[in-house]
Backbone as numpy.savetxt, mean C-alpha at the origin, in Angstrom:
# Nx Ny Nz CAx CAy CAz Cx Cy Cz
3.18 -12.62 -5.34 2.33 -11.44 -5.34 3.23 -10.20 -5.34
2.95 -9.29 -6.11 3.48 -8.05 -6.46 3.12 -6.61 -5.68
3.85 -6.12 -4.95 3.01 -5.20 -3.56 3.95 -4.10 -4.08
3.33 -3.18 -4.19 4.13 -1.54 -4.14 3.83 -1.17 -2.77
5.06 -0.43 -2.43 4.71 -0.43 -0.67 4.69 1.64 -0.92
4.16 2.69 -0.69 4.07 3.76 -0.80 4.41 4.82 0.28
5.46 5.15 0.86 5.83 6.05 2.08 7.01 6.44 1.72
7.09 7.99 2.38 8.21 8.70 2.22 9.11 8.22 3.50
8.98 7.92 4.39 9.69 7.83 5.56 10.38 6.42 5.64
11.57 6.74 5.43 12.80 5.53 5.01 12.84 4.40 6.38
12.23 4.61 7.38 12.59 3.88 8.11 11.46 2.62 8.13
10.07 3.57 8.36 9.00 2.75 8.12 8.91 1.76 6.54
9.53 2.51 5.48 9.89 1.46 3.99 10.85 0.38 4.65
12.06 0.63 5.39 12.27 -0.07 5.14 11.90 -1.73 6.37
11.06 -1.44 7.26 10.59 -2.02 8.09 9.53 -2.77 7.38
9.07 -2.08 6.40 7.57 -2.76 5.82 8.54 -4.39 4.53
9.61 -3.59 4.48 10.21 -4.35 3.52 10.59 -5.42 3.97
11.32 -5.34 4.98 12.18 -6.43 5.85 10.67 -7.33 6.10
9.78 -7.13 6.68 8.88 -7.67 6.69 8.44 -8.91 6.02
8.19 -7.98 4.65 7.59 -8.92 3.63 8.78 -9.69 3.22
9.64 -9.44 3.37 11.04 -10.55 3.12 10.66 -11.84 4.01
10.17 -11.83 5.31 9.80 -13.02 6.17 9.07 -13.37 5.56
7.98 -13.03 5.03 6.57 -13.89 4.55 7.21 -14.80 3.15
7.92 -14.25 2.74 9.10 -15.20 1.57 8.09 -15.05 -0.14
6.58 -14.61 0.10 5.61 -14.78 -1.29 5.76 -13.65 -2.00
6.20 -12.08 -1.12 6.01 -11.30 -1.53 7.03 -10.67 -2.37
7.03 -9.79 -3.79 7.86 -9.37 -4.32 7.40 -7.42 -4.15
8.41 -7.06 -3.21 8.14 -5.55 -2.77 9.00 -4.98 -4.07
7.95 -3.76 -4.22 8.77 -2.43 -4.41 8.34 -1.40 -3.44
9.22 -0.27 -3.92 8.99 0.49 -2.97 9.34 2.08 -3.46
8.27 2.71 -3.06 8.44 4.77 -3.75 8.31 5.23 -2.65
8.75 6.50 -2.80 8.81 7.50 -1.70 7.91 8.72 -1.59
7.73 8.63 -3.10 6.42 9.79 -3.19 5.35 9.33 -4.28
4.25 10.01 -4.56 3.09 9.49 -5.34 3.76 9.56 -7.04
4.63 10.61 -7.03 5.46 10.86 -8.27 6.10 9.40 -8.72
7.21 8.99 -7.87 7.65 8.01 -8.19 6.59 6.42 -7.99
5.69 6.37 -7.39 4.83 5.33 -7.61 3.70 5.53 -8.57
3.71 6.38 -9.16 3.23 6.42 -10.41 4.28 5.75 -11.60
5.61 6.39 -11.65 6.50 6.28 -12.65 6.75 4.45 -12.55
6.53 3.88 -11.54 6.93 2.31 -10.95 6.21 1.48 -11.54
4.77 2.11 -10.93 3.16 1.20 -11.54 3.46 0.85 -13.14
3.45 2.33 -14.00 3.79 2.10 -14.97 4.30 1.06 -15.67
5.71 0.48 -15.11 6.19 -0.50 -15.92 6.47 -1.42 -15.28
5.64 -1.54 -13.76 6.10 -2.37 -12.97 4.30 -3.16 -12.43
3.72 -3.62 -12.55 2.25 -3.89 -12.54 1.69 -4.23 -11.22
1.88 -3.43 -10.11 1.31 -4.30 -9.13 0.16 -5.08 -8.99
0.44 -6.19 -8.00 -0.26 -6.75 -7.50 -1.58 -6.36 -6.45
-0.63 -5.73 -5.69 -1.87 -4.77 -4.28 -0.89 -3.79 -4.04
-1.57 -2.70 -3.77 -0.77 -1.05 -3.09 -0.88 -1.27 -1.70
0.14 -0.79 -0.91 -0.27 0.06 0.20 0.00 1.12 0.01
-0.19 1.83 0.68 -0.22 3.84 0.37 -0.28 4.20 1.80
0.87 4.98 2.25 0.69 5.88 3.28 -0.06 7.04 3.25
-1.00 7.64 3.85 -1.61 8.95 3.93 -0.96 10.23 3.59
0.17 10.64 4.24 0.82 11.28 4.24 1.87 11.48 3.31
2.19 11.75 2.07 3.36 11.77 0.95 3.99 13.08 1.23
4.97 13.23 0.55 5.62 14.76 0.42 4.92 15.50 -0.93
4.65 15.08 -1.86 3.58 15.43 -3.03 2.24 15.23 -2.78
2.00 14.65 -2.46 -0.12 14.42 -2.54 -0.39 13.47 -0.84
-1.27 12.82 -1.35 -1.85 12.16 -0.13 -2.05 10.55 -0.51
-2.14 9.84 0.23 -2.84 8.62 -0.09 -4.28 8.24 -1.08
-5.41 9.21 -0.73 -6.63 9.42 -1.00 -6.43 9.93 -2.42
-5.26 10.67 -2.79 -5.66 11.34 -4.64 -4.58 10.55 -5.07
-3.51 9.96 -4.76 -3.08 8.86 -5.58 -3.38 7.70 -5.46
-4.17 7.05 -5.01 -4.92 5.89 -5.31 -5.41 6.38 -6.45
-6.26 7.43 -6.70 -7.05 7.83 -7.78 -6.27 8.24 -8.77
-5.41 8.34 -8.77 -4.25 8.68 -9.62 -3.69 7.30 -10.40
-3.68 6.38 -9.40 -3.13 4.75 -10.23 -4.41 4.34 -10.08
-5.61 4.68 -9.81 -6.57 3.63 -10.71 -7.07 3.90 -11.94
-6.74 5.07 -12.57 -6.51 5.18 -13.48 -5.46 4.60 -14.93
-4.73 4.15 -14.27 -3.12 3.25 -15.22 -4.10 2.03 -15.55
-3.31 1.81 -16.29 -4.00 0.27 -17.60 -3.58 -0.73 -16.04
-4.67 -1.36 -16.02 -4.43 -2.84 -15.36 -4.74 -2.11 -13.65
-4.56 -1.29 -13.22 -4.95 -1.09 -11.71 -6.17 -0.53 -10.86
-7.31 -0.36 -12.12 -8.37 -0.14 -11.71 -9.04 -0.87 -10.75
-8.88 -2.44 -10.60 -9.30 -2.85 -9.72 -8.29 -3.48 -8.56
-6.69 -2.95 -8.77 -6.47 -3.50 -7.33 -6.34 -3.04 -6.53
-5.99 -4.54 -5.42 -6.61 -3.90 -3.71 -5.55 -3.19 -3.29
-5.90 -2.38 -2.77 -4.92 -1.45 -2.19 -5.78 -0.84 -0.27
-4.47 -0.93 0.31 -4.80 -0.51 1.84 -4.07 0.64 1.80
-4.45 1.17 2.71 -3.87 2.36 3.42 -3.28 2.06 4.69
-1.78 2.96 4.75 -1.03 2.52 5.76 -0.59 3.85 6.49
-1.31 3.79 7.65 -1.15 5.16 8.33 -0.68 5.31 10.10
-0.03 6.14 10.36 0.26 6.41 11.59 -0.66 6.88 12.37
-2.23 7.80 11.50 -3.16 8.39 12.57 -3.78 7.25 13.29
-4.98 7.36 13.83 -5.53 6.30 14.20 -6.62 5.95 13.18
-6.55 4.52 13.31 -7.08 4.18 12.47 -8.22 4.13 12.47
-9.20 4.28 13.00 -10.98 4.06 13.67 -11.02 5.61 12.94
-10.33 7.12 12.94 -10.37 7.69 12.36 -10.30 7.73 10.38
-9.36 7.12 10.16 -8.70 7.23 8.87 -9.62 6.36 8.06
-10.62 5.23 8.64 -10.96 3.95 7.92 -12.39 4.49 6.79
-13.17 5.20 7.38 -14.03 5.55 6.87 -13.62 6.52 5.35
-13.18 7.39 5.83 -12.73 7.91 4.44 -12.23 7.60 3.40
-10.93 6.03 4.49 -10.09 5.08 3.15 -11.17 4.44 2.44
-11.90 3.91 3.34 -12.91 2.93 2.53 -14.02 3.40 1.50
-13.89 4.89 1.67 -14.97 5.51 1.00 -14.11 5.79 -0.63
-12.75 6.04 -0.53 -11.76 6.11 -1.21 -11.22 5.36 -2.08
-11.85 3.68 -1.85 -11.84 2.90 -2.93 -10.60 2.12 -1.80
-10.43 2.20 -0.58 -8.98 1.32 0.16 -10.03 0.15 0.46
-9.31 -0.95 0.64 -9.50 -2.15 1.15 -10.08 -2.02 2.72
-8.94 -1.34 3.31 -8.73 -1.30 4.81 -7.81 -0.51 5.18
-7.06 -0.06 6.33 -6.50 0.61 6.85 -5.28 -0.13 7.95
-4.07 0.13 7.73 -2.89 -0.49 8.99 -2.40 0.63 9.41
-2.38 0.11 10.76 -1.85 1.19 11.37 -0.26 1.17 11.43
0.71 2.06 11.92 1.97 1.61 12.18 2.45 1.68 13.44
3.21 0.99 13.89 3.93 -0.06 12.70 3.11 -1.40 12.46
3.38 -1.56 11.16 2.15 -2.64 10.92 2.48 -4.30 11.88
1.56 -4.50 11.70 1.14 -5.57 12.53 0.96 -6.96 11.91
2.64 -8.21 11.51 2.18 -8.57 10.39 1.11 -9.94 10.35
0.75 -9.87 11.58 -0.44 -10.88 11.47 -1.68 -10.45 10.41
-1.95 -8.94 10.88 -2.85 -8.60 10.33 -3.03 -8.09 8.85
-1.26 -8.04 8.17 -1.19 -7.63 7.13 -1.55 -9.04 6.68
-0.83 -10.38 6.70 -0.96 -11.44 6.37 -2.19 -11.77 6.10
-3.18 -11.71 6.91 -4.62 -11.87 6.83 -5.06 -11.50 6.01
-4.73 -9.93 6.08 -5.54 -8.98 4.90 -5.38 -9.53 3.20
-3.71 -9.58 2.96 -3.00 -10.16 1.91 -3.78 -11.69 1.51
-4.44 -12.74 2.65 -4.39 -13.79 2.37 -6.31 -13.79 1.94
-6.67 -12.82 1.95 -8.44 -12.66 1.51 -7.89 -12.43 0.04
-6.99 -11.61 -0.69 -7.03 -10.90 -1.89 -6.17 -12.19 -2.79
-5.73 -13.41 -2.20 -4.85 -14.33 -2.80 -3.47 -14.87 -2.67
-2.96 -14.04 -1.33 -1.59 -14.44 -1.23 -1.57 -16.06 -0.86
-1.14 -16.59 -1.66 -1.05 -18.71 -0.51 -0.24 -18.25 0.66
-0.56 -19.14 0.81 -0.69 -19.64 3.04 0.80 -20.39 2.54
């Protein structure tokens, strides 16, 4: 499975990364702003987004809408991965076309779960 992981903050990328390195299925990339995960999607097709809220260019909420627009990503799942709280953030993600909402630092039981409804094998 093909995951674009979306955050400017190098520490949390690279925590989300190391991560999905344990789960052993996942093939990460990774942008720092909505600019460069646009330029990625492009020639790189994900599988599922996460998207942090917060970018240094836009937000989570207008680049989702920004790559569901690209050939082939109209319908994938994509979460939102945020530091606010999440009981806050969920309603809007979900209204936004997100799957769901993680909080950080993510939690990878719950990413696993989430990942394993959309097709990741067990």
């Amino acid at each position: 499975m093909r995951l674009l992981y979306v955050d400017d903050d190098r520490i949390n990328t690279l925590l989300f990364a190391e991560t999905c390195k344990l789960v052993g299925k996942l093939e990460v990339q990774c942008a720092a702003s909505g600019e460069e995960a646009l330029a990625l999607s492009r020639q790189w097709g994900p599988d599922v987004l996460v998207i942090d809220l917060h970018l240094p260019d836009t937000d989570g909420y207008l680049l989702l809408a920004q790559l569901r627009v690209l050939p082939g990503l109209a319908a994938v799942p994509a979460f939102l991965c945020s530091a606010e709280d999440a009981g806050q953030v969920l309603a809007p993600a979900l209204k936004a076309g997100f799957r769901g909402c993680w909080s950080k630092p993510v939690d990878l039981a719950r990413v696993l779960e989430d990942l394993a409804t959309i097709g990741l094998p067990a």
